[in-house]
mmCIF file of the N, C-alpha and C atoms, coordinates in Angstrom:
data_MODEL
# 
_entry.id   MODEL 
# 
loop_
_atom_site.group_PDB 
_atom_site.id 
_atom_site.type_symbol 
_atom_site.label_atom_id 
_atom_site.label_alt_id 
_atom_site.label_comp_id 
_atom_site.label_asym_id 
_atom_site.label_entity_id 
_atom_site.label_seq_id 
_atom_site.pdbx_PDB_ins_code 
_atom_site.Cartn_x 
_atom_site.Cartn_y 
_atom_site.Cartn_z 
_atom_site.occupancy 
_atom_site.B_iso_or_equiv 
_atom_site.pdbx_formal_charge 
_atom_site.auth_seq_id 
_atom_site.auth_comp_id 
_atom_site.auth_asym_id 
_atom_site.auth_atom_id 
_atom_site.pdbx_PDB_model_num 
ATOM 1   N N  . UNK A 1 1  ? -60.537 -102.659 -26.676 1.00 0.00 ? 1  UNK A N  1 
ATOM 2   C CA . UNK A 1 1  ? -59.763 -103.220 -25.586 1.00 0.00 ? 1  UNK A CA 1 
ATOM 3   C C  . UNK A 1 1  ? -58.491 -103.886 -26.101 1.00 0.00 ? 1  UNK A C  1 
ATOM 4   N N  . UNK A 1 2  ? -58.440 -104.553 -27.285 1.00 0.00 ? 2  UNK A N  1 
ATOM 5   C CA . UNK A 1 2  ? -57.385 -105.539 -27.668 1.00 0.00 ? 2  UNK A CA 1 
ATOM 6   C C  . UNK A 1 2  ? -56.202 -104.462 -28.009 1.00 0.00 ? 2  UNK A C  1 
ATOM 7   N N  . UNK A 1 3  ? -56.497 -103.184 -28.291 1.00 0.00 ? 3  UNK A N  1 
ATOM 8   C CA . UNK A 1 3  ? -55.608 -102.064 -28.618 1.00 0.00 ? 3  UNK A CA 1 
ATOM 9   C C  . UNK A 1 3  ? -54.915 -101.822 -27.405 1.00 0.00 ? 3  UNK A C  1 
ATOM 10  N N  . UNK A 1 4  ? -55.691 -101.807 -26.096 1.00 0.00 ? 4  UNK A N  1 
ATOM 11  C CA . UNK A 1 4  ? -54.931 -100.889 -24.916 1.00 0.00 ? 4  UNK A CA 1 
ATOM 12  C C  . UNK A 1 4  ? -54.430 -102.369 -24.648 1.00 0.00 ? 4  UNK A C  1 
ATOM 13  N N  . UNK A 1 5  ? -54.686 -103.755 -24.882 1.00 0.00 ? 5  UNK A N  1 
ATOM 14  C CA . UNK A 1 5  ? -53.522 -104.564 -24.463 1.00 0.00 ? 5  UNK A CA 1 
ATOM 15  C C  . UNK A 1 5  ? -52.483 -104.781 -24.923 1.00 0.00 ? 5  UNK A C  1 
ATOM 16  N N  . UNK A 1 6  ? -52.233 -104.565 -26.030 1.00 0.00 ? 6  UNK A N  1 
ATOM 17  C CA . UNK A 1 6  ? -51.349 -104.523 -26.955 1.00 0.00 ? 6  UNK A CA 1 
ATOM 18  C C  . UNK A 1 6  ? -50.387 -103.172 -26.291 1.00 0.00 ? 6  UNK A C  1 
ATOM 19  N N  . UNK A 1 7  ? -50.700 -102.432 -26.357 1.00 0.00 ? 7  UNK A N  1 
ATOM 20  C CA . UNK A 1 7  ? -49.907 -100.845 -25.495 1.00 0.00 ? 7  UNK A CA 1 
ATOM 21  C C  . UNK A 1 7  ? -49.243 -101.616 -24.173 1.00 0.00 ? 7  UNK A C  1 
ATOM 22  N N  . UNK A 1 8  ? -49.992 -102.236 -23.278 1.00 0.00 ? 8  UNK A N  1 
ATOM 23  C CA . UNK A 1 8  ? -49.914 -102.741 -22.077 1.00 0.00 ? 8  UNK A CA 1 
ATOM 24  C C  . UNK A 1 8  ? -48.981 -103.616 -22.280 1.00 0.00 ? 8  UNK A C  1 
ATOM 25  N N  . UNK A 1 9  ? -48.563 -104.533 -23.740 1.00 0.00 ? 9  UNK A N  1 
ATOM 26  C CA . UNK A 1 9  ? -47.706 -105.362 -23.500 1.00 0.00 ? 9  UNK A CA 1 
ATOM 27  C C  . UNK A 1 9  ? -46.520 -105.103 -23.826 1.00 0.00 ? 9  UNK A C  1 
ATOM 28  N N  . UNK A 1 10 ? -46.868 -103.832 -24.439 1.00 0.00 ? 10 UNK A N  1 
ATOM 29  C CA . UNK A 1 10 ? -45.318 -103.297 -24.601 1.00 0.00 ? 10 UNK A CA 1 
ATOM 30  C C  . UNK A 1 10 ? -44.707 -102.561 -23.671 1.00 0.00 ? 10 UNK A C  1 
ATOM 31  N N  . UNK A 1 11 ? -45.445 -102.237 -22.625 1.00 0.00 ? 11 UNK A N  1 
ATOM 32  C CA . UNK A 1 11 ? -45.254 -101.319 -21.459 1.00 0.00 ? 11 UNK A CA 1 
ATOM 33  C C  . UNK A 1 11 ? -44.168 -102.581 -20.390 1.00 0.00 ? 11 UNK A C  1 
ATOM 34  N N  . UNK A 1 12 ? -45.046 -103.801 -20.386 1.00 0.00 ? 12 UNK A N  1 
ATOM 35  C CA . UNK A 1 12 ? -44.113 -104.784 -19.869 1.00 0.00 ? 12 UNK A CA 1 
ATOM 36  C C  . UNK A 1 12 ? -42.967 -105.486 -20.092 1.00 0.00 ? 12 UNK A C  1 
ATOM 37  N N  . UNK A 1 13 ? -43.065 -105.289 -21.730 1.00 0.00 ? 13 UNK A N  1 
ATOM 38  C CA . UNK A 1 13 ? -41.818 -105.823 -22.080 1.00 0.00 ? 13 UNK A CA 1 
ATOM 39  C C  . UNK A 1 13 ? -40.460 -104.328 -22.106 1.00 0.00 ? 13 UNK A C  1 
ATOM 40  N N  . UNK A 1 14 ? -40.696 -103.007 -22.198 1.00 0.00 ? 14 UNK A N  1 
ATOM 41  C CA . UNK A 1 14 ? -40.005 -102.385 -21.725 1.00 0.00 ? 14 UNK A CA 1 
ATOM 42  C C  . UNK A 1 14 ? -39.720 -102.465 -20.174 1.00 0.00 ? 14 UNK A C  1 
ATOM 43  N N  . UNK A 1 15 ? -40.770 -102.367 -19.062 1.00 0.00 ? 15 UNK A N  1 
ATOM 44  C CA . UNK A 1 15 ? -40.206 -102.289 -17.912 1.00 0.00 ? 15 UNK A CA 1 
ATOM 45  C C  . UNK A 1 15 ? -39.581 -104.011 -17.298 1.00 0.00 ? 15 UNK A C  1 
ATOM 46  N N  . UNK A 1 16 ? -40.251 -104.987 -18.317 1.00 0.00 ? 16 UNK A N  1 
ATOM 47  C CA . UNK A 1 16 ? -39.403 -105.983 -17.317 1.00 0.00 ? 16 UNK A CA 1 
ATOM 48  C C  . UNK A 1 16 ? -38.970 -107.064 -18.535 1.00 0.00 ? 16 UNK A C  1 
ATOM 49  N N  . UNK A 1 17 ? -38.800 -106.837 -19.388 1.00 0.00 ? 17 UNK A N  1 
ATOM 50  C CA . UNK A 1 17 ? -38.156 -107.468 -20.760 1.00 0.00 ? 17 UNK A CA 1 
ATOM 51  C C  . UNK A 1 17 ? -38.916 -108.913 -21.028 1.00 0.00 ? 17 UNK A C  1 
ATOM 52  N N  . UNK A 1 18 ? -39.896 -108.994 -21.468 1.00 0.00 ? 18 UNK A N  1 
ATOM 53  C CA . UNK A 1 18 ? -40.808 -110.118 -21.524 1.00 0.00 ? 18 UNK A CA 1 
ATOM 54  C C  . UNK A 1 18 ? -41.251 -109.904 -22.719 1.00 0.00 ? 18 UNK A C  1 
ATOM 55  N N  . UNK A 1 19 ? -41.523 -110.857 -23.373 1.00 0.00 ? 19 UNK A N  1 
ATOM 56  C CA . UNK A 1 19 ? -42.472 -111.428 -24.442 1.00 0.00 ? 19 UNK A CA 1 
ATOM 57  C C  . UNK A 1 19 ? -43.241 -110.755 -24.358 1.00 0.00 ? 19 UNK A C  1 
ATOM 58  N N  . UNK A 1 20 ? -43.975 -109.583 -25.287 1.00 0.00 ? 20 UNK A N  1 
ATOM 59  C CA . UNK A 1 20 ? -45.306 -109.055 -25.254 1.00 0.00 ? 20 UNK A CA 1 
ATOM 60  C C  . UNK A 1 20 ? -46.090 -110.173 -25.210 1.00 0.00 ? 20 UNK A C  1 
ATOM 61  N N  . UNK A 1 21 ? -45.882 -111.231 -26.103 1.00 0.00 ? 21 UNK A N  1 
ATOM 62  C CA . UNK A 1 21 ? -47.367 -112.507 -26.349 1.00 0.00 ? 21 UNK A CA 1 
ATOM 63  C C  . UNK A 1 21 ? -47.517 -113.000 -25.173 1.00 0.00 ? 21 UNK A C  1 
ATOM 64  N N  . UNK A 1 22 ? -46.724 -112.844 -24.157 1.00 0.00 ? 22 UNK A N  1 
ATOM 65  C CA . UNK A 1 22 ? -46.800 -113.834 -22.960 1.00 0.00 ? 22 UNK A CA 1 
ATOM 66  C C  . UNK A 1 22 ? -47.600 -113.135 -22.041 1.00 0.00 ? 22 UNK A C  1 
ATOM 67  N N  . UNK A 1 23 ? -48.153 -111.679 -22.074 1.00 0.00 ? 23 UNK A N  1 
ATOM 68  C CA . UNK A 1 23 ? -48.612 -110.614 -21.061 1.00 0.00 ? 23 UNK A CA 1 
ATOM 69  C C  . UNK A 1 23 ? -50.297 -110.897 -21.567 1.00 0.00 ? 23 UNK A C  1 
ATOM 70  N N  . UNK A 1 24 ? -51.292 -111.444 -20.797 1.00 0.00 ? 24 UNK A N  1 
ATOM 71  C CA . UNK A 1 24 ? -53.121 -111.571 -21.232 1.00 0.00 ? 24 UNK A CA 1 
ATOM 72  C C  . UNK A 1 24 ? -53.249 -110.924 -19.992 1.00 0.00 ? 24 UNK A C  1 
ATOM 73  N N  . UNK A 1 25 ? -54.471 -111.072 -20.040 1.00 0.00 ? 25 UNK A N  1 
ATOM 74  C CA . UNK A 1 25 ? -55.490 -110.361 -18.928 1.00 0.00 ? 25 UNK A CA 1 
ATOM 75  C C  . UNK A 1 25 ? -55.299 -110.707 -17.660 1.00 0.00 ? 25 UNK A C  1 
ATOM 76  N N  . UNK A 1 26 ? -55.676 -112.291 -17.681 1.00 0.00 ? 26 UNK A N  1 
ATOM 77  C CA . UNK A 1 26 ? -55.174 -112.648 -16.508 1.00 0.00 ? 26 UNK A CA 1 
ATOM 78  C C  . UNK A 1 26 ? -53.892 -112.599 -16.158 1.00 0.00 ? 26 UNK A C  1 
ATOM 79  N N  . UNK A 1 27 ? -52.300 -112.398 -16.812 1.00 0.00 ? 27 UNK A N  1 
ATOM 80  C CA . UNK A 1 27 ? -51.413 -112.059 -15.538 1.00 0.00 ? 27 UNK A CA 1 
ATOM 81  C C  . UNK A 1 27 ? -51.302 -111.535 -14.446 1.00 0.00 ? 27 UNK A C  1 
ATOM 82  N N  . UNK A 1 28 ? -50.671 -111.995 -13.218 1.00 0.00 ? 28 UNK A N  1 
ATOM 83  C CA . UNK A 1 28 ? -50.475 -111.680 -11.987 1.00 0.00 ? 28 UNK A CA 1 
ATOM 84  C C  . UNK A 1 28 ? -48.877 -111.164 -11.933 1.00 0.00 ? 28 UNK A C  1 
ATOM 85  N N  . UNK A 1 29 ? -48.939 -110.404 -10.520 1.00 0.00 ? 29 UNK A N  1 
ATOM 86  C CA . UNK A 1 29 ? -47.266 -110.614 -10.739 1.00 0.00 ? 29 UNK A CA 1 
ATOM 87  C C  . UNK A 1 29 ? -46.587 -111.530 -10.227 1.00 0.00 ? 29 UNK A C  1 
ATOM 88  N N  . UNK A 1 30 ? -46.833 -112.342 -9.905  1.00 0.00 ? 30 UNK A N  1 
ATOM 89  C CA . UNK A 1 30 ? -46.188 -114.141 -9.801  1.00 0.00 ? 30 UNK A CA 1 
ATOM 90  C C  . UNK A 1 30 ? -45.930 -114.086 -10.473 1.00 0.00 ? 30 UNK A C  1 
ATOM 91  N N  . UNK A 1 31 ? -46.400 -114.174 -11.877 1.00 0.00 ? 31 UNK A N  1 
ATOM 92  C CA . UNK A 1 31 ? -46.174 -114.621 -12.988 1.00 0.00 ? 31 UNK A CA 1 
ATOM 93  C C  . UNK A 1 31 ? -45.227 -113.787 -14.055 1.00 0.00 ? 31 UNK A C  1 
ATOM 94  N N  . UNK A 1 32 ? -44.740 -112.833 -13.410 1.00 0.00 ? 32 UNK A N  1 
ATOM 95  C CA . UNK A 1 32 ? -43.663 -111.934 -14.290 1.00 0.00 ? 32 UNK A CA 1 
ATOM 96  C C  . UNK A 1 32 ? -42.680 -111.731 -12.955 1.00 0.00 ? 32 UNK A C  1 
ATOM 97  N N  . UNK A 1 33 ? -40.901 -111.964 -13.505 1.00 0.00 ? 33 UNK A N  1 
ATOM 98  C CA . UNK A 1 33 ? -39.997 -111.543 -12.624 1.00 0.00 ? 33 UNK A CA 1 
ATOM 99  C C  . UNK A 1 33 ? -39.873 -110.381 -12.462 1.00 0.00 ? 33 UNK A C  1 
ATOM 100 N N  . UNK A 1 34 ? -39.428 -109.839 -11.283 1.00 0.00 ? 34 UNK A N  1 
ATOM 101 C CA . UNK A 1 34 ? -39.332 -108.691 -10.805 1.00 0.00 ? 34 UNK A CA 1 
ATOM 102 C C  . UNK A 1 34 ? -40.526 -107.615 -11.191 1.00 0.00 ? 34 UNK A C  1 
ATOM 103 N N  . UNK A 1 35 ? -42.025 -108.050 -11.248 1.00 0.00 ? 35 UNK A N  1 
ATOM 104 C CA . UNK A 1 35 ? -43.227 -107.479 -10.707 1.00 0.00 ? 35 UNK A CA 1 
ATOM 105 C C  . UNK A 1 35 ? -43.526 -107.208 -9.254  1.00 0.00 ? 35 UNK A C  1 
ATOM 106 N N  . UNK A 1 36 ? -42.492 -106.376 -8.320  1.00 0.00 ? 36 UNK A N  1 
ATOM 107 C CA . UNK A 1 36 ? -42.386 -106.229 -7.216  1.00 0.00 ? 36 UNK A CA 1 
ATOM 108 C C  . UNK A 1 36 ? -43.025 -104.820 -6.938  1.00 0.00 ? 36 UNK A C  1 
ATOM 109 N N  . UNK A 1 37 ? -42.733 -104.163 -5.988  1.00 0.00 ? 37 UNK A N  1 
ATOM 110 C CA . UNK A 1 37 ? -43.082 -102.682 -5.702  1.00 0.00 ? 37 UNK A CA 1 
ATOM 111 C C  . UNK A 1 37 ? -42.538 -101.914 -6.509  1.00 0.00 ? 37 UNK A C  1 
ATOM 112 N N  . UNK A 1 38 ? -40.816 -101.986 -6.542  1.00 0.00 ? 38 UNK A N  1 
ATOM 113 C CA . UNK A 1 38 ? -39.855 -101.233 -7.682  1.00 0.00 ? 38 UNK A CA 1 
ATOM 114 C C  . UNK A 1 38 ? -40.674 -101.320 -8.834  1.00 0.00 ? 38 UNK A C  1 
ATOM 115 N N  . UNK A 1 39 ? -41.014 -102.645 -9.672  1.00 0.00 ? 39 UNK A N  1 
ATOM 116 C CA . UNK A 1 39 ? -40.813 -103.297 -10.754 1.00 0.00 ? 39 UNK A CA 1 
ATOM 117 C C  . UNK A 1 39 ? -42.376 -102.585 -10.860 1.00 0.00 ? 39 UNK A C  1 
ATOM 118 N N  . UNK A 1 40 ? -43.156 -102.732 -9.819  1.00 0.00 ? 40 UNK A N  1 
ATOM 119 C CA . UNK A 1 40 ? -44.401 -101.818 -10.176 1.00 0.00 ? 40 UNK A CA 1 
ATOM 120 C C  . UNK A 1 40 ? -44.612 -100.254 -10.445 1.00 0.00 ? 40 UNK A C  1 
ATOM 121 N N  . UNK A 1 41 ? -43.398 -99.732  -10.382 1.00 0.00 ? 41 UNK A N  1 
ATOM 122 C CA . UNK A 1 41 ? -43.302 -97.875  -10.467 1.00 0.00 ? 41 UNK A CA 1 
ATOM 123 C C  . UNK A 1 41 ? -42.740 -98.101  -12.121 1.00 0.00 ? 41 UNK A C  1 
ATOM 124 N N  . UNK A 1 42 ? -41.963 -98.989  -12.350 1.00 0.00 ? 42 UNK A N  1 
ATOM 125 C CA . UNK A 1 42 ? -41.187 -99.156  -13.725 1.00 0.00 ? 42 UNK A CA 1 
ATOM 126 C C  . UNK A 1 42 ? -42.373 -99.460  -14.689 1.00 0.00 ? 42 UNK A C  1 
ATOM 127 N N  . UNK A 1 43 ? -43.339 -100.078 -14.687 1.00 0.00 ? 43 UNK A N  1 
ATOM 128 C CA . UNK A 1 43 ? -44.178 -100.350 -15.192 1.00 0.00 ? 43 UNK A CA 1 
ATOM 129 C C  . UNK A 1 43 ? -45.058 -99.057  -15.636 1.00 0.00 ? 43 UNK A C  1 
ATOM 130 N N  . UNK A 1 44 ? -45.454 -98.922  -13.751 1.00 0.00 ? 44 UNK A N  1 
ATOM 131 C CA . UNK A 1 44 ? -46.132 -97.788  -14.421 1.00 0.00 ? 44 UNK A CA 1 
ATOM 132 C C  . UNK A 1 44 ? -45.644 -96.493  -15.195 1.00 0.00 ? 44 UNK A C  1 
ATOM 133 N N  . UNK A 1 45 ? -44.400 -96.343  -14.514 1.00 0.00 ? 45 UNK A N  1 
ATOM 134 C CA . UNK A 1 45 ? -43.226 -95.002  -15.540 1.00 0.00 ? 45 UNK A CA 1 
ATOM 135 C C  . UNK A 1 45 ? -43.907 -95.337  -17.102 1.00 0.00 ? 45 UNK A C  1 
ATOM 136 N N  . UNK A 1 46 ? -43.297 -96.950  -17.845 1.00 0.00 ? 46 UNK A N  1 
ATOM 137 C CA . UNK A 1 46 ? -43.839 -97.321  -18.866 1.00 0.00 ? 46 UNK A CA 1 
ATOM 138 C C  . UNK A 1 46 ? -45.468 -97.230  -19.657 1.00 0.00 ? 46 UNK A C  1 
ATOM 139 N N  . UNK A 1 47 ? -46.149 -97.474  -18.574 1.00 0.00 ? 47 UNK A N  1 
ATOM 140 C CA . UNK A 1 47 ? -47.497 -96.835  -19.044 1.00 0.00 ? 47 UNK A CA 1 
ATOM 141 C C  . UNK A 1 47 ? -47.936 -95.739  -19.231 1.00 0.00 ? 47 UNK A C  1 
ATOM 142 N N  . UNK A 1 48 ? -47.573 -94.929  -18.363 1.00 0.00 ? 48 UNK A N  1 
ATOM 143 C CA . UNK A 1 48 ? -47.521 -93.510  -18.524 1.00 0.00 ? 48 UNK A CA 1 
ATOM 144 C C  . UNK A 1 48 ? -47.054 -92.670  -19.935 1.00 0.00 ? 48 UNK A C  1 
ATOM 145 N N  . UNK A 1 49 ? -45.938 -93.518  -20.029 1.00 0.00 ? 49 UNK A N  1 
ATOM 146 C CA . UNK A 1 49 ? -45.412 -92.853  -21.066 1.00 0.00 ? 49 UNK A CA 1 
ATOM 147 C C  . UNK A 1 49 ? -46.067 -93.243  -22.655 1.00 0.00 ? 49 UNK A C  1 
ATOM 148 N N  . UNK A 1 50 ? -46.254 -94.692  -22.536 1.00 0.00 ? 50 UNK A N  1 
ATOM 149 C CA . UNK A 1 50 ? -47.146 -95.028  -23.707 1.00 0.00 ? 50 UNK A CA 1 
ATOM 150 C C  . UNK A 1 50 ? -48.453 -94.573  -23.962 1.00 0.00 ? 50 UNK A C  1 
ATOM 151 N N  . UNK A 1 51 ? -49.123 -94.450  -23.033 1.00 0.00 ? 51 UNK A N  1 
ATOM 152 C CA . UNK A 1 51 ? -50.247 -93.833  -23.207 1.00 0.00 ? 51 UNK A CA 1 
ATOM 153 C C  . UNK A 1 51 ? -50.480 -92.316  -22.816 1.00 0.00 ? 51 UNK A C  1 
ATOM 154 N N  . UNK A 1 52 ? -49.213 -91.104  -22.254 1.00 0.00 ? 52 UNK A N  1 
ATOM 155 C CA . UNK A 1 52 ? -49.616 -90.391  -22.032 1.00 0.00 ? 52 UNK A CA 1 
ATOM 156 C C  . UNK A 1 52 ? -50.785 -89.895  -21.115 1.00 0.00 ? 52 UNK A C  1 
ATOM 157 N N  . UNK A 1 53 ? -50.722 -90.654  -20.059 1.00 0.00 ? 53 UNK A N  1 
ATOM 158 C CA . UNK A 1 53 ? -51.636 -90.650  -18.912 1.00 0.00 ? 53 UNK A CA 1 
ATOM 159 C C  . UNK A 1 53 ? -51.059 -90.594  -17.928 1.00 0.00 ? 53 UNK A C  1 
ATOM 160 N N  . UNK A 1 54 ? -51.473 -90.160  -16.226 1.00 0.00 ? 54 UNK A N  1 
ATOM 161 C CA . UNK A 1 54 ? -51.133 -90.285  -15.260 1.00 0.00 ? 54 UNK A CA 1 
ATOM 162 C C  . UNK A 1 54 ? -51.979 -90.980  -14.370 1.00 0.00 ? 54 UNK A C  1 
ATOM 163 N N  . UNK A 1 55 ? -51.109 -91.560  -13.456 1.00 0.00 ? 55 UNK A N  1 
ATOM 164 C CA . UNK A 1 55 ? -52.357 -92.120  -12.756 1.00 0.00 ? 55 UNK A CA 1 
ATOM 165 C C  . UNK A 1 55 ? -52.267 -91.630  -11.369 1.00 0.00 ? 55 UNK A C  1 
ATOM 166 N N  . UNK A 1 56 ? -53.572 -92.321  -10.285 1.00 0.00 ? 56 UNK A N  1 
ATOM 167 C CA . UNK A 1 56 ? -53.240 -91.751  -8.824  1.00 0.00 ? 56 UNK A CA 1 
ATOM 168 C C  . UNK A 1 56 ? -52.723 -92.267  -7.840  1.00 0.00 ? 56 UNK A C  1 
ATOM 169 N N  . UNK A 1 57 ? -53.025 -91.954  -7.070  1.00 0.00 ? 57 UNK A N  1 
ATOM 170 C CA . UNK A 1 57 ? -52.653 -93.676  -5.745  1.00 0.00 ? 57 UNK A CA 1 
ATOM 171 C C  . UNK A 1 57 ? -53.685 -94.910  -6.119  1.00 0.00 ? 57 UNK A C  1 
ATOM 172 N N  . UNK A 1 58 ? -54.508 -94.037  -5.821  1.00 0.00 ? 58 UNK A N  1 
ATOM 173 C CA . UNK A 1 58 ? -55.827 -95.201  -5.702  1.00 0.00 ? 58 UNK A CA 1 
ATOM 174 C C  . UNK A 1 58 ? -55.497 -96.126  -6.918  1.00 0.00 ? 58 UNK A C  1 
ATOM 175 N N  . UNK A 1 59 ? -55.339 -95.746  -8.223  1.00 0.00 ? 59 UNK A N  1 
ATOM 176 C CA . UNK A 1 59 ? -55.723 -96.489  -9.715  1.00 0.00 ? 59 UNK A CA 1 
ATOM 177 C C  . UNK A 1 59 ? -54.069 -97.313  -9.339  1.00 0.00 ? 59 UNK A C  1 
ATOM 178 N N  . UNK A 1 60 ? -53.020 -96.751  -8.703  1.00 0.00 ? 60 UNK A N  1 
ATOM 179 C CA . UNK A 1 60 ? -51.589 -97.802  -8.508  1.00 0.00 ? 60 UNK A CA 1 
ATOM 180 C C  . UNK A 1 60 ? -51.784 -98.747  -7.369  1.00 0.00 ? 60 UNK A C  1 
ATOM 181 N N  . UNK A 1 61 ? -52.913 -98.624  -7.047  1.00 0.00 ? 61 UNK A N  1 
ATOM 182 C CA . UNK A 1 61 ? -52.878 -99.814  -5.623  1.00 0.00 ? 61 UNK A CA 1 
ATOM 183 C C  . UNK A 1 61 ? -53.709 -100.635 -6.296  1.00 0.00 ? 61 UNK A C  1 
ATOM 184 N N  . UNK A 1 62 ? -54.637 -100.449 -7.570  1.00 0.00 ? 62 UNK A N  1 
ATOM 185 C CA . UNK A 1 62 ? -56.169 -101.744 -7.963  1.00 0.00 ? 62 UNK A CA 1 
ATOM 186 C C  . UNK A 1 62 ? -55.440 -102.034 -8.970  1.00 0.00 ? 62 UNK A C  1 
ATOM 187 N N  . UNK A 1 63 ? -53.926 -101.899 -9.325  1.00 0.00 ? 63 UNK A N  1 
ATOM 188 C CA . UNK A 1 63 ? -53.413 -102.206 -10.527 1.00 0.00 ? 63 UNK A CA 1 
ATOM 189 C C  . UNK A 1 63 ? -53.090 -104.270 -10.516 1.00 0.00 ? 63 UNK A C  1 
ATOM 190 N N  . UNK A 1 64 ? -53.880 -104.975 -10.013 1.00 0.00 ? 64 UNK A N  1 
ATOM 191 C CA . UNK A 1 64 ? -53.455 -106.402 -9.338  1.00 0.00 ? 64 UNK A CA 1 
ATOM 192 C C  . UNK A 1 64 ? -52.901 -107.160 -10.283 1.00 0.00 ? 64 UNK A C  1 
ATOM 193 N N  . UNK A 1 65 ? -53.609 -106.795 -11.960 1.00 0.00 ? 65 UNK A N  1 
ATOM 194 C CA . UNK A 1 65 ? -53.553 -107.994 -12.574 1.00 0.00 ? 65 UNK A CA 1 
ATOM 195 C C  . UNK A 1 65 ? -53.423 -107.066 -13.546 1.00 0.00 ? 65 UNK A C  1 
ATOM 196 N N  . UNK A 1 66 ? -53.245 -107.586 -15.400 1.00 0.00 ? 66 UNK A N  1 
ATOM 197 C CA . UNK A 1 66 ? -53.022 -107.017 -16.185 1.00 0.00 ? 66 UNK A CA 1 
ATOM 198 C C  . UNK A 1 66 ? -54.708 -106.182 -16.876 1.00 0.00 ? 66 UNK A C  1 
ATOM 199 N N  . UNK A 1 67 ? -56.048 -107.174 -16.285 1.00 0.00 ? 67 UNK A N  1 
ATOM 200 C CA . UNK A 1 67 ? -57.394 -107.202 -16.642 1.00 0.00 ? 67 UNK A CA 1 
ATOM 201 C C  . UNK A 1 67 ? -57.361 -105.695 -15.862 1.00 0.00 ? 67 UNK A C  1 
ATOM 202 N N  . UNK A 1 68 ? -57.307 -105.273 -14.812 1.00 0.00 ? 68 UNK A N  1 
ATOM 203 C CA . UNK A 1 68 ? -57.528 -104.243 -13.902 1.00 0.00 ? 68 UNK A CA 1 
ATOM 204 C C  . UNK A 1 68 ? -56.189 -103.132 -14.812 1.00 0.00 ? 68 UNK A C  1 
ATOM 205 N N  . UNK A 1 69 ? -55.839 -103.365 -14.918 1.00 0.00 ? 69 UNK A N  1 
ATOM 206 C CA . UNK A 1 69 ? -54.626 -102.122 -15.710 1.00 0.00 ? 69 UNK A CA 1 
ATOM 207 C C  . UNK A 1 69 ? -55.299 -101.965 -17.042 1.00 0.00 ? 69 UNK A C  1 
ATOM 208 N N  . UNK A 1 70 ? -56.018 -102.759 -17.621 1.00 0.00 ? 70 UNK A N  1 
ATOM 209 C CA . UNK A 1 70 ? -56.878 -102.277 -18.843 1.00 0.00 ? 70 UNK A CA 1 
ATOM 210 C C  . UNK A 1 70 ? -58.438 -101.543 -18.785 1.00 0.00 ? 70 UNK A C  1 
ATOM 211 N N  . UNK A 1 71 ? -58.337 -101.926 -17.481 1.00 0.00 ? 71 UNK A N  1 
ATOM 212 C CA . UNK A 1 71 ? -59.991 -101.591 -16.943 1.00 0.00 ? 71 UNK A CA 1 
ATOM 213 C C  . UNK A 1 71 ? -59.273 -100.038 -16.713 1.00 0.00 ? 71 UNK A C  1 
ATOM 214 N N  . UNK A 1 72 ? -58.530 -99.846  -15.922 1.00 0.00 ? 72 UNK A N  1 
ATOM 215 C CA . UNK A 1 72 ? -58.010 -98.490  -15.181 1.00 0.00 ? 72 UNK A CA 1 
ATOM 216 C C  . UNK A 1 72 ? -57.712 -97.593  -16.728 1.00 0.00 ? 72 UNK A C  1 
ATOM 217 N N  . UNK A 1 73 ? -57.138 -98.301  -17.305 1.00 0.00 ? 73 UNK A N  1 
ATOM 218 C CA . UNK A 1 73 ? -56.421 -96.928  -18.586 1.00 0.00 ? 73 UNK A CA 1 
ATOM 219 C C  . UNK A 1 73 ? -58.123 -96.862  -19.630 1.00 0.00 ? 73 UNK A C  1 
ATOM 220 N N  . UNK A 1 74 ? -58.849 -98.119  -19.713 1.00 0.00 ? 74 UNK A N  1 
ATOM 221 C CA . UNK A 1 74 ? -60.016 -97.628  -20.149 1.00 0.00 ? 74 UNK A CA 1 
ATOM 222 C C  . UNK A 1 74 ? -60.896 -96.473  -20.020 1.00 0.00 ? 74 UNK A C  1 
ATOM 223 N N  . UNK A 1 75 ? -61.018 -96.640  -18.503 1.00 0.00 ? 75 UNK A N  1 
ATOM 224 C CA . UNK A 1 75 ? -61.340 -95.481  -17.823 1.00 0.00 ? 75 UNK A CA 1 
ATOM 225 C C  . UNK A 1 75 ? -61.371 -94.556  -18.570 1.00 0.00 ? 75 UNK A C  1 
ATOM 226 N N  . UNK A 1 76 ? -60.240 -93.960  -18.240 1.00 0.00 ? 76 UNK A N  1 
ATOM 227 C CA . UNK A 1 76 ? -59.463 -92.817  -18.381 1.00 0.00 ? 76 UNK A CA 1 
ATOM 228 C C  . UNK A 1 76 ? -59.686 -92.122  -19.687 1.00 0.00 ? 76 UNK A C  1 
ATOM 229 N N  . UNK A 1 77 ? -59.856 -93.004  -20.552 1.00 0.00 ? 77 UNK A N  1 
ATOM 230 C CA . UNK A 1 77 ? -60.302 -92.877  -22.190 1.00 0.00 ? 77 UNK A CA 1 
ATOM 231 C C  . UNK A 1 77 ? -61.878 -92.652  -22.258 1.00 0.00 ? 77 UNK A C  1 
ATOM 232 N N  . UNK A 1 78 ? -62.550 -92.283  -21.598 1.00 0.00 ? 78 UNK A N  1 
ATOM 233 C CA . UNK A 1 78 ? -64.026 -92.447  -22.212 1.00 0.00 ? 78 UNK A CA 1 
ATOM 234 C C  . UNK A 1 78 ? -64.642 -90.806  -21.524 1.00 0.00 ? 78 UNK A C  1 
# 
């Protein structure tokens, strides 16, 4: 798990220029600027590309927190 967060925090600091150290499990998007709808396709563009995955509707709507975006790309891996 500490691997796909590490991926995940670089996914955020490309789509919204942040501190990887500042991105844990529990982030919300309160807690990151411009984590909006836009700022949520940029993200995911970014995940996608780091991990070479796609995702669906369903897995972009349970994406709430950073814990659920590690749960979702886990998934996907097993």
């Amino acid at each position: 798990m500490e691997e796909i967060l590490v991926k995940v925090q670089q996914a955020f600091n490309t789509a919204f220029h942040v501190d990887p150290q500042s991105v844990s499990l529990q982030t919300v998007p309160d807690d990151i600027d411009g984590w909006d709808s836009v700022g949520h396709l940029e993200l995911v563009a970014a995940l996608e590309s780091i991990f070479e995955l796609s995702f669906d509707v369903d897995e972009l709507m349970e994406m709430e927190n950073v814990g659920e975006i590690v749960r979702i790309i886990q998934s996907k891996f097993r």
